[in-house]
TORZA-369045 format. One record per residue (C-alpha): residue number from 1; x, y, z; residue in one letter. Coordinates in steps of 0.05 Angstrom, whole numbers, always signed. Example, Ala and Ser with C-alpha at 12.3 -4.5 7.8 and 13.67 -1.06 7.14 Angstrom:
2
+------+--------+--------+--------+------+
| resi |      X |      Y |      Z | resn |
+------+--------+--------+--------+------+
|    1 |   +246 |    -90 |   +156 |    A |
|    2 |   +273 |    -21 |   +143 |    S |
+------+--------+--------+--------+------+
//
This chain:
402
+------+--------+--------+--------+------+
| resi |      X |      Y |      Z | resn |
+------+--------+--------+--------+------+
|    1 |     +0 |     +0 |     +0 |    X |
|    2 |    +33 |    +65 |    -25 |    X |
|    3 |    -14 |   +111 |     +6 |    X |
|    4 |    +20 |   +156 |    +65 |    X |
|    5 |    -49 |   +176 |    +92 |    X |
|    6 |    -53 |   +150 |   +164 |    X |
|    7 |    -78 |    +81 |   +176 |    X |
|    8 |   -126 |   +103 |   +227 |    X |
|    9 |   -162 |   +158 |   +174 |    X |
|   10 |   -164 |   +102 |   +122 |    X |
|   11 |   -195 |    +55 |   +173 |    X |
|   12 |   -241 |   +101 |   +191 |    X |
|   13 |   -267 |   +122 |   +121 |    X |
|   14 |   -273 |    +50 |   +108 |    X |
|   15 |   -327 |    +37 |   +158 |    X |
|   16 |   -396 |    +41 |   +119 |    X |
|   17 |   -356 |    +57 |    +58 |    X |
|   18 |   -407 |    +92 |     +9 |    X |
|   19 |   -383 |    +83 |    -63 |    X |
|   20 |   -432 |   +134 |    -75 |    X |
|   21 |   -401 |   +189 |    -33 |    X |
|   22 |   -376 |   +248 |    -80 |    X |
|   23 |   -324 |   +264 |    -26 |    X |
|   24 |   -290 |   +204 |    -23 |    X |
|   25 |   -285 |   +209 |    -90 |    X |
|   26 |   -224 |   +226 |    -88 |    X |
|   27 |   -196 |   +181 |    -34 |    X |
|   28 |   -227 |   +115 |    -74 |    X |
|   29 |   -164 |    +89 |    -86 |    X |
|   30 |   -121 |    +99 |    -14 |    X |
|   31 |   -188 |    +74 |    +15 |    X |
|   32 |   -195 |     +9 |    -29 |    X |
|   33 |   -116 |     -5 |    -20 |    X |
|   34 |   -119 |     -5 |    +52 |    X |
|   35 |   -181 |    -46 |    +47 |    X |
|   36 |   -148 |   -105 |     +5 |    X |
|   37 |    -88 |   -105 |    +57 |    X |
|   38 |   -126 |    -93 |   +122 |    X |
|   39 |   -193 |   -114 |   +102 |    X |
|   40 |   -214 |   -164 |    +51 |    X |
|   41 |   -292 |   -161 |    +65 |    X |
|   42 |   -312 |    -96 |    +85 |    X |
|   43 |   -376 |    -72 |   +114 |    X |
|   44 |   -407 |    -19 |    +73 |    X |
|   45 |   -469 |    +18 |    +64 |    X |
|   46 |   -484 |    +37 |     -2 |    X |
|   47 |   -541 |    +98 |     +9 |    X |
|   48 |   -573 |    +69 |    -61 |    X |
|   49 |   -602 |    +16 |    -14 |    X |
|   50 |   -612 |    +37 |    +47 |    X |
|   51 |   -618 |     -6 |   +108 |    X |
|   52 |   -583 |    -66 |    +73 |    X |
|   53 |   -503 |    -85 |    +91 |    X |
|   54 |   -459 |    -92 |    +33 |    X |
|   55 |   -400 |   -138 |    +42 |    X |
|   56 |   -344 |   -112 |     +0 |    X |
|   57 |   -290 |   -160 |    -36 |    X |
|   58 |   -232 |   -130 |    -62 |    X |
|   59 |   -170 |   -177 |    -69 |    X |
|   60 |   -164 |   -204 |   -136 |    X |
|   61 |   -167 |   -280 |   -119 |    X |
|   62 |   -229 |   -262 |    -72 |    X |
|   63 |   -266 |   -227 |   -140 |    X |
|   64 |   -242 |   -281 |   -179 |    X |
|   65 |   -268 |   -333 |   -129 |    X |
|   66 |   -342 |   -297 |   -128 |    X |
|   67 |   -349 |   -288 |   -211 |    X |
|   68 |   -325 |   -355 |   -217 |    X |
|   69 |   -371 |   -394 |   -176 |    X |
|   70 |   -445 |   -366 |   -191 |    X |
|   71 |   -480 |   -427 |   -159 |    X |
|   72 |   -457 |   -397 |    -92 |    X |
|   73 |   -462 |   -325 |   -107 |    X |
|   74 |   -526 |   -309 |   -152 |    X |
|   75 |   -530 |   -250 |   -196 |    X |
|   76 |   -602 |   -242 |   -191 |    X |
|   77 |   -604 |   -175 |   -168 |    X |
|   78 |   -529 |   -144 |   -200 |    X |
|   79 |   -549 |    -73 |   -185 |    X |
|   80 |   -536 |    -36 |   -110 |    X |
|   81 |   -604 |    -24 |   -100 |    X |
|   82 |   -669 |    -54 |   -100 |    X |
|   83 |   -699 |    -47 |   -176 |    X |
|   84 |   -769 |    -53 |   -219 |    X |
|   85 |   -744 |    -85 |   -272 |    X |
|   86 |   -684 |   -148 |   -287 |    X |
|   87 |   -633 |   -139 |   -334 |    X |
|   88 |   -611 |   -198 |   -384 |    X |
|   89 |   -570 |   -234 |   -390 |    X |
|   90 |   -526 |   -203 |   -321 |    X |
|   91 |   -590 |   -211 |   -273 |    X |
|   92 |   -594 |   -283 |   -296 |    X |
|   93 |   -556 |   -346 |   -264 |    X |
|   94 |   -539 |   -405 |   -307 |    X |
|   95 |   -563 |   -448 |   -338 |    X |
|   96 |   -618 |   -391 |   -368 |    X |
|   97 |   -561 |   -348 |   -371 |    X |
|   98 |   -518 |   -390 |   -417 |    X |
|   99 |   -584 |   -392 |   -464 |    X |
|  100 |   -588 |   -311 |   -468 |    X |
|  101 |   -517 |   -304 |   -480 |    X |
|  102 |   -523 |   -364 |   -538 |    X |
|  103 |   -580 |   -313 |   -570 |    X |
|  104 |   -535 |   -253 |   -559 |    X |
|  105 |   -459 |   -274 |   -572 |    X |
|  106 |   -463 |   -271 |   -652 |    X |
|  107 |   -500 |   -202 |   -653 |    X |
|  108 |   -436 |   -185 |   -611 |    X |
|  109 |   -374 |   -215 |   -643 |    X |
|  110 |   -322 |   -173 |   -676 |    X |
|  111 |   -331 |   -202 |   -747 |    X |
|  112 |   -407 |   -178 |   -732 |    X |
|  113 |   -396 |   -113 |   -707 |    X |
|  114 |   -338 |    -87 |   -761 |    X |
|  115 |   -391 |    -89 |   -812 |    X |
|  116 |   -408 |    -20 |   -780 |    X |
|  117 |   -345 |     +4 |   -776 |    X |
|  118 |   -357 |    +66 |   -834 |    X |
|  119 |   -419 |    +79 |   -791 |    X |
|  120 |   -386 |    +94 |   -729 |    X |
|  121 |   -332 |   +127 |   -769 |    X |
|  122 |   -378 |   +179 |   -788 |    X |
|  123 |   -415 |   +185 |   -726 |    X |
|  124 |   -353 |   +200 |   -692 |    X |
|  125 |   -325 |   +248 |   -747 |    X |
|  126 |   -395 |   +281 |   -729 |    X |
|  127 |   -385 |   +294 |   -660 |    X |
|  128 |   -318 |   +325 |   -681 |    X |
|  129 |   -333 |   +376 |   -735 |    X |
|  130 |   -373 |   +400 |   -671 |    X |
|  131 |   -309 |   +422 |   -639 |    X |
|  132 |   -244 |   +416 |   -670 |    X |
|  133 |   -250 |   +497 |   -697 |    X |
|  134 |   -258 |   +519 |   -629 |    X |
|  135 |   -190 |   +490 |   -602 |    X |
|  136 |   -222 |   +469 |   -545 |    X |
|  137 |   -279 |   +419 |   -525 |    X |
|  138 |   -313 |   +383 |   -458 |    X |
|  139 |   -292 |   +318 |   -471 |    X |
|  140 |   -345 |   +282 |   -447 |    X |
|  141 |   -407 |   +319 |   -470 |    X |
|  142 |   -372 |   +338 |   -528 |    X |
|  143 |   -353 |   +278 |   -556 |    X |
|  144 |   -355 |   +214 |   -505 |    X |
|  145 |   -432 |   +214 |   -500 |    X |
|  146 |   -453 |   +238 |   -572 |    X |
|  147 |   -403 |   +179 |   -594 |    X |
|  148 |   -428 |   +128 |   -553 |    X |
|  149 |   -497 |   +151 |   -567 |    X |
|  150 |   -494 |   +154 |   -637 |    X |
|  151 |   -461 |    +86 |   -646 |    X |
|  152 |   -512 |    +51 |   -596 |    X |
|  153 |   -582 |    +92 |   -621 |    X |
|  154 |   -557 |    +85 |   -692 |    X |
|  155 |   -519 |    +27 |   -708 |    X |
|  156 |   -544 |    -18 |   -653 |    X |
|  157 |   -617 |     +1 |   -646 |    X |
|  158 |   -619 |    +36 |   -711 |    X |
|  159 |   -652 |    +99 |   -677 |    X |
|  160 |   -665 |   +160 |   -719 |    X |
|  161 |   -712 |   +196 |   -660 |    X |
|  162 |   -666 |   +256 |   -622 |    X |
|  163 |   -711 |   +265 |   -575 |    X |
|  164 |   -708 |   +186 |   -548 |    X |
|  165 |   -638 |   +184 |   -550 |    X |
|  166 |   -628 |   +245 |   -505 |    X |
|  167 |   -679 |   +214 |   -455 |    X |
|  168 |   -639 |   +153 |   -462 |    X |
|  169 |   -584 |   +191 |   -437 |    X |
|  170 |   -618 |   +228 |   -385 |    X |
|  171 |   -643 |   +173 |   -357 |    X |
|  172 |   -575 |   +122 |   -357 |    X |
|  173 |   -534 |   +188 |   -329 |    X |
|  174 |   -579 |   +186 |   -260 |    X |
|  175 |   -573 |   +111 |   -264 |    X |
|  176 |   -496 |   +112 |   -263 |    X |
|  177 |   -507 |   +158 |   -203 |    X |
|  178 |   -562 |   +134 |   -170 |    X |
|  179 |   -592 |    +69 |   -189 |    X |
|  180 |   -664 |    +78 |   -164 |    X |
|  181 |   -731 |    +36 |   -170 |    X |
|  182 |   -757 |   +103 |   -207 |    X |
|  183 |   -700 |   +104 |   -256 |    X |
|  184 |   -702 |    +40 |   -270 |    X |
|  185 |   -766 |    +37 |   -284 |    X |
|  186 |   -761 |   +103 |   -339 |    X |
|  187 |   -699 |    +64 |   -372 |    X |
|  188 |   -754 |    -10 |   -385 |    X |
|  189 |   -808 |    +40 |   -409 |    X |
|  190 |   -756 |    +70 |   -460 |    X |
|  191 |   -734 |     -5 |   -477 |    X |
|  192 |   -813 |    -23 |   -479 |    X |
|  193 |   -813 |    +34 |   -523 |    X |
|  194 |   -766 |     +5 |   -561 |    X |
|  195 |   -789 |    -68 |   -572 |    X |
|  196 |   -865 |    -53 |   -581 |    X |
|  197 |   -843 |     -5 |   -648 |    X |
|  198 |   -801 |    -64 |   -668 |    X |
|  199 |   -853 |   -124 |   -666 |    X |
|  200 |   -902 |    -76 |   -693 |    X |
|  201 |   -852 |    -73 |   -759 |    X |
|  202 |   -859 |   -158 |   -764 |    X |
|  203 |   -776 |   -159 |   -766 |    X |
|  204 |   -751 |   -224 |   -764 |    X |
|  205 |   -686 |   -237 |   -727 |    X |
|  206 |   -629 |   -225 |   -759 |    X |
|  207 |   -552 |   -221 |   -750 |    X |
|  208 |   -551 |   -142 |   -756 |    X |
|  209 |   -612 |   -131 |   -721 |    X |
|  210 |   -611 |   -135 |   -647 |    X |
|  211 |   -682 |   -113 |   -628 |    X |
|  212 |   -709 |   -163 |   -686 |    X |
|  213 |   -666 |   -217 |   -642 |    X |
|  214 |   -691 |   -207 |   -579 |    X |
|  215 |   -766 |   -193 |   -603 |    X |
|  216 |   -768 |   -261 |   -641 |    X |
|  217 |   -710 |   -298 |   -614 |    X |
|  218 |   -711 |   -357 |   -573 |    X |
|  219 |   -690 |   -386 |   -500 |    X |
|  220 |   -688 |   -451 |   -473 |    X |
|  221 |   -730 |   -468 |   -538 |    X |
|  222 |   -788 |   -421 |   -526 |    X |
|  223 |   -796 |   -341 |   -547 |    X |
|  224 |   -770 |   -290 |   -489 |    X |
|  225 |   -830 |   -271 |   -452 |    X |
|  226 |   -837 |   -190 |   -453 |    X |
|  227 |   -807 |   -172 |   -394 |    X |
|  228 |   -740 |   -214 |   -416 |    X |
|  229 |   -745 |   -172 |   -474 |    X |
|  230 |   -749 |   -111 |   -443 |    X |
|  231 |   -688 |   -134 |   -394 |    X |
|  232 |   -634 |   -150 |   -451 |    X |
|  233 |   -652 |    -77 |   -478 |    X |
|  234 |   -646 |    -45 |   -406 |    X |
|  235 |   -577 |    -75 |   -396 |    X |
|  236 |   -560 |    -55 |   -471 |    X |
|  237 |   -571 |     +8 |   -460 |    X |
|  238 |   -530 |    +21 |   -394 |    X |
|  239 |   -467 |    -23 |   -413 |    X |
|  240 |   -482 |    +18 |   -484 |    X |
|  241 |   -482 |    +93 |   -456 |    X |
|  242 |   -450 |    +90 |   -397 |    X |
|  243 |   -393 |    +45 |   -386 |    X |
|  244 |   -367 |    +59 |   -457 |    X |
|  245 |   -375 |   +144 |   -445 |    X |
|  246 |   -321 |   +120 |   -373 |    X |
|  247 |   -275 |    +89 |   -419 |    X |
|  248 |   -260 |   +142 |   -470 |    X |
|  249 |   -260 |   +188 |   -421 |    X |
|  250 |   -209 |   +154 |   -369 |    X |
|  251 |   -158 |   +147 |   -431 |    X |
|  252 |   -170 |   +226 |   -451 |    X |
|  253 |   -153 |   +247 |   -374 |    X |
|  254 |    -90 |   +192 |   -377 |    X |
|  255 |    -65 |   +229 |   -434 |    X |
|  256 |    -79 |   +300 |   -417 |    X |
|  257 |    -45 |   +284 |   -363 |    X |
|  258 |    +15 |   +250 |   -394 |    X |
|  259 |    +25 |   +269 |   -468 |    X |
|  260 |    +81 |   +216 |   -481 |    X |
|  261 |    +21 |   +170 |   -488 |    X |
|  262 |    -10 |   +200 |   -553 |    X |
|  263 |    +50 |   +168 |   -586 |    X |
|  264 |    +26 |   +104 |   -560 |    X |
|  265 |    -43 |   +109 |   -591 |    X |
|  266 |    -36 |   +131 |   -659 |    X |
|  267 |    +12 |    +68 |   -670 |    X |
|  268 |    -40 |    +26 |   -692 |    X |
|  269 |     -7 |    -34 |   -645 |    X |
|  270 |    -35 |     -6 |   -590 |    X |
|  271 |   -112 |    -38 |   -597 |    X |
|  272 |    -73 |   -109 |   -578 |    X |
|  273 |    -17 |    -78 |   -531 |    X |
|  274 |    -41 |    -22 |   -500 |    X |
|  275 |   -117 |    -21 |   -490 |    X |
|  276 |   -123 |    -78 |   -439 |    X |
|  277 |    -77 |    -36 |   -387 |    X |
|  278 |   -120 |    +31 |   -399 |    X |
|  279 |   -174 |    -15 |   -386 |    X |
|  280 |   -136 |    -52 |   -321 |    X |
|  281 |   -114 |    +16 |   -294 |    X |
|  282 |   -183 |    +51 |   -294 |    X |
|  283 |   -241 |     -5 |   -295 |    X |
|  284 |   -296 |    +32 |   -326 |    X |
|  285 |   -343 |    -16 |   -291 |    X |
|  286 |   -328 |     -4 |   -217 |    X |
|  287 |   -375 |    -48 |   -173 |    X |
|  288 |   -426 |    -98 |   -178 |    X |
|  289 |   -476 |   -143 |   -130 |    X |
|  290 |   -486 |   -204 |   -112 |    X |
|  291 |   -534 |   -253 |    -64 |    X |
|  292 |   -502 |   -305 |    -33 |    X |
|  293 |   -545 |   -370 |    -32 |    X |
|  294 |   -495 |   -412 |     +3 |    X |
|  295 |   -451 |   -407 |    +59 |    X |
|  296 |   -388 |   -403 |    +50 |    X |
|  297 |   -324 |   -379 |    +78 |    X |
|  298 |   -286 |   -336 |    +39 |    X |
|  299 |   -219 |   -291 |    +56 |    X |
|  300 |   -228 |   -313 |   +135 |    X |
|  301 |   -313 |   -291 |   +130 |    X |
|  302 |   -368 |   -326 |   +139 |    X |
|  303 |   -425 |   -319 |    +81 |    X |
|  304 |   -495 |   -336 |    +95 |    X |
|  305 |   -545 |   -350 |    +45 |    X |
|  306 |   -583 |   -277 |    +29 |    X |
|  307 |   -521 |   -240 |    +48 |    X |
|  308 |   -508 |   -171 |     -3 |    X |
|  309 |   -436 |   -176 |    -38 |    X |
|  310 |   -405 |   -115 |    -66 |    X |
|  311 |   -350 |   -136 |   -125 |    X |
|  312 |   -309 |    -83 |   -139 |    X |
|  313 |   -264 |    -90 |   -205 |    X |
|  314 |   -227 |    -32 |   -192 |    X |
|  315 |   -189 |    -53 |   -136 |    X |
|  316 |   -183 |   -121 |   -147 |    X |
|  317 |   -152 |    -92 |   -213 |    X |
|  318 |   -100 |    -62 |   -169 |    X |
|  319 |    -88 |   -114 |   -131 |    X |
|  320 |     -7 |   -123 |   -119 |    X |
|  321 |    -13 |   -195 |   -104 |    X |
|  322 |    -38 |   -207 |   -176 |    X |
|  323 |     +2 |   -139 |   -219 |    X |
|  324 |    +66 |   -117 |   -206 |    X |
|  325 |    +73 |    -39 |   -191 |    X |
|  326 |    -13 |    -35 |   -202 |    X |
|  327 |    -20 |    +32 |   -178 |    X |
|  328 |    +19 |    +55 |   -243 |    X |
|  329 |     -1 |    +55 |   -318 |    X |
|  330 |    +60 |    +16 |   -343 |    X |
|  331 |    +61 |     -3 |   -420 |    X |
|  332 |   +126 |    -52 |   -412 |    X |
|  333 |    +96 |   -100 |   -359 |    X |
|  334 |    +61 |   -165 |   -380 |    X |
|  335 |    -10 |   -163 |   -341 |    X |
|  336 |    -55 |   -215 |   -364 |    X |
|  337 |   -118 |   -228 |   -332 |    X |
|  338 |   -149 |   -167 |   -312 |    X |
|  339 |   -225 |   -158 |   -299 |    X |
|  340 |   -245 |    -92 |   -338 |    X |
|  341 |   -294 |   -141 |   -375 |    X |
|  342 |   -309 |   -190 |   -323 |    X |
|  343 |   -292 |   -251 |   -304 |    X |
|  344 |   -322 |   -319 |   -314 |    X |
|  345 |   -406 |   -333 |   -342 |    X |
|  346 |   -422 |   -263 |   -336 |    X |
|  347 |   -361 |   -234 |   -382 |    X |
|  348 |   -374 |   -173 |   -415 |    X |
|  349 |   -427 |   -193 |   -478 |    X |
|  350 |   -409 |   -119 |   -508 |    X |
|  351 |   -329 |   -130 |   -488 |    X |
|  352 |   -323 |   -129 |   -567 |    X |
|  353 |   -366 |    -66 |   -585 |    X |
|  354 |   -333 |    -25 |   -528 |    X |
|  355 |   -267 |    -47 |   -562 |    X |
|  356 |   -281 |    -21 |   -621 |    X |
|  357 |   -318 |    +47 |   -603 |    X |
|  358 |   -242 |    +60 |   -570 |    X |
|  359 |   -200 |    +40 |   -630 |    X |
|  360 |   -250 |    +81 |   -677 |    X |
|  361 |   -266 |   +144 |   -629 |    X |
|  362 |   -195 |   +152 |   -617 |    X |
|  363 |   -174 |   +141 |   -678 |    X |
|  364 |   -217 |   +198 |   -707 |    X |
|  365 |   -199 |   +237 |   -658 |    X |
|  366 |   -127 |   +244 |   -662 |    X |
|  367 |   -127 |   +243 |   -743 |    X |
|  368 |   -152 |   +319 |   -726 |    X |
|  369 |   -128 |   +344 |   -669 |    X |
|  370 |    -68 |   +330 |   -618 |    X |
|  371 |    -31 |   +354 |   -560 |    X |
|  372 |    -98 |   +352 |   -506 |    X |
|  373 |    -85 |   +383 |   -446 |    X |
|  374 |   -123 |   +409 |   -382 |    X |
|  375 |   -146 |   +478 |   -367 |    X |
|  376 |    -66 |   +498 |   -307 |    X |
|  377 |    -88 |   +471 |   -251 |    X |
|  378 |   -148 |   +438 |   -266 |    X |
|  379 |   -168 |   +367 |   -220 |    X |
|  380 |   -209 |   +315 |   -256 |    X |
|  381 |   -273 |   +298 |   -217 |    X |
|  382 |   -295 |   +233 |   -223 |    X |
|  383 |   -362 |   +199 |   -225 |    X |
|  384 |   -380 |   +156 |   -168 |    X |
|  385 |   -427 |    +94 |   -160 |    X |
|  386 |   -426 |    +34 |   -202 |    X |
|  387 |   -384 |    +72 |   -270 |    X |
|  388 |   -317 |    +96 |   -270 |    X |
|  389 |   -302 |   +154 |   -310 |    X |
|  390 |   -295 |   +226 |   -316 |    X |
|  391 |   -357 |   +271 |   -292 |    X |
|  392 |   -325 |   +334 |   -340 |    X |
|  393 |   -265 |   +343 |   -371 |    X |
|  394 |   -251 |   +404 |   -406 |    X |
|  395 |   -192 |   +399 |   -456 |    X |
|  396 |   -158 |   +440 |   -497 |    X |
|  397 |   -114 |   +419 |   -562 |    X |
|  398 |    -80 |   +440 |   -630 |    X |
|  399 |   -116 |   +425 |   -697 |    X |
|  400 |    -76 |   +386 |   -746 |    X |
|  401 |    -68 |   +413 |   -818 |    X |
|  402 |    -97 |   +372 |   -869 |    X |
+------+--------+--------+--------+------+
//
């Protein structure tokens, strides 16, 4: 632990530690080192669910241990808070699991997905010409969310309607921060939305068409009833929006900060070399749930069945035990294994698609413009809750001459 913040403080922010909490914000990291040393399984108290304890793993083996083995720790409920509405195929334990990711794996593949590529090409040229005259932009409302928008409303859902993608957004940006019943419930009327226009338009399924999939696919041999439906196009939309917008921006705030690294990202090498440390270094997905449903003991504590476990990838991704020198973005270090998609069953199903909004966004990006900095003095602010990512980050850059 690297941290020279005394013990005692540390300890002491760690009790009821509230993931949620803007002003520890800034301490996450010093607070989740000292709890992977000190304290393995930590109580915490989550104010999304109030009431309920939270038992926090953080080691890497002890994450590993819980994504690996879902018959003991269920991922029925994967949000931080009681909700109105399941999402598929993460709120789902094998073996129906397994079925919804057989449905959803080839819509998701690489080989799939590059067919787009001159789509999100253009949507992210798009979001630029918005900008790069100015000199300066706010990353993420600039670019990160009409990107990840764009390519999700347009390629994915094949969404021409402004007005629902905005709410889209409205809705997943209170989610990320507070994941309420209420919001939860606006996000499966949107996706309701969504599926009634599409069985209305007698699509069949088909390997570019996602909502066509889920509206006439099939499970376990038998059509998904409507509220499975609705659930794959919840999740699809918050792993879309959300998770993707914390990944571009955690690489734009690594290289404001460091502008060695834009080297390393226009060599085209670094999709295969580089991403997976970005990734490892910043998780975009921080934490996740779980219910135990049967005891076990696990890093010297005792589960009981209906106990609340809080996964968080972030620390387990800095976990010294498992990385050498974590706490540093390091390029020359061979780190395999790390859990920015997930571990085990539950594995990222859009691992792919957020792969490729990086390669492309960034590659548009820095075929106009280079040398991003921060405003002298400015400190990023980070998002808190269940993403990992920038709240704002306001950038300034050179235009490069055609």
């Amino acid at each position: 632990m690297s941290t020279t913040e005394p013990l005692s403080d540390l300890a002491a922010l760690l009790e009821g530690y509230d993931p949620f909490d803007e002003e520890l914000a800034a301490r996450k990291w010093d607070i989740l080192a000292y709890a992977r040393e000190r304290c393995p399984v930590a109580r915490t108290a989550p104010r999304t669910d109030p009431g309920t304890t939270y038992f926090m793993v953080s080691r890497y083996r002890d994450v590993r241990y819980v994504l690996e083995h879902p018959e003991i720790f269920s991922s029925e409920n994967s949000a931080l808070s009681p909700k109105s509405v399941r999402m598929a195929p993460i709120d789902y334990d094998p073996p129906l699991q397994q079925e919804f990711r057989r449905l959803l794996n080839p819509l998701f593949s690489r080989s799939s997905l590059l067919r787009f590529e001159s789509r999100m090409r253009e949507i992210a040229r798009a979001a630029i010409a918005g900008f790069v005259d100015r000199g300066h932009f706010e990353f993420v409302t600039d670019f990160a969310i009409p990107f990840s928008a764009g390519v999700l409303s347009r390629v994915i859902f094949d969404e021409d309607d402004e007005d629902r993608v905005r709410e889209a957004l409205e809705i997943v940006s209170v989610l990320a921060g507070d994941p309420s019943p209420e919001a939860f419930g606006r996000l499966a009327g949107l996706a309701g939305g969504y599926i009634a226009r599409k069985a209305e338009s007698g699509a069949r399924p088909a390997q570019d068409d996602v909502l066509a999939t889920v509206v006439g696919g099939q499970v376990d041999g038998r059509p998904l009833a409507p509220d499975e439906q609705v659930a794959v196009i919840t999740v699809l939309f918050l792993a879309g929006l959300d998770t993707t917008r914390g990944a571009l921006g955690n690489i734009a705030a690594n290289l404001a900060r460091d502008p060695s690294l834009e080297t390393r990202l226009r060599d085209p090498r670094w999709i295969r070399r580089d991403m997976d440390e970005f990734l490892r270094y910043e998780s975009p997905v921080a934490i996740m749930a779980r219910t135990v449903v049967q005891e076990v003991e696990l890093a010297g504590h005792r589960f009981r069945p209906g106990d609340r476990v809080m996964i968080n990838y972030g620390a387990a991704n800095r976990d010294p035990e498992q990385f050498e020198r974590p706490e540093r973005l390091d390029f020359l270090l061979e780190r395999p294994g790390n859990m920015a998609f997930g571990l085990g069953v539950h594995r990222c199903l859009g691992s792919n698609l957020a792969r490729l909004q990086l390669e492309i966004g960034w590659a548009e990006l820095l075929a106009q413009i280079t040398n991003l900095r921060m405003p002298e003095g400015h400190e990023v602010r980070y998002d808190t809750g269940m993403v990992h990512g920038p709240a704002a980050l306001p950038l300034t850059f050179d235009r490069l001459t055609a």
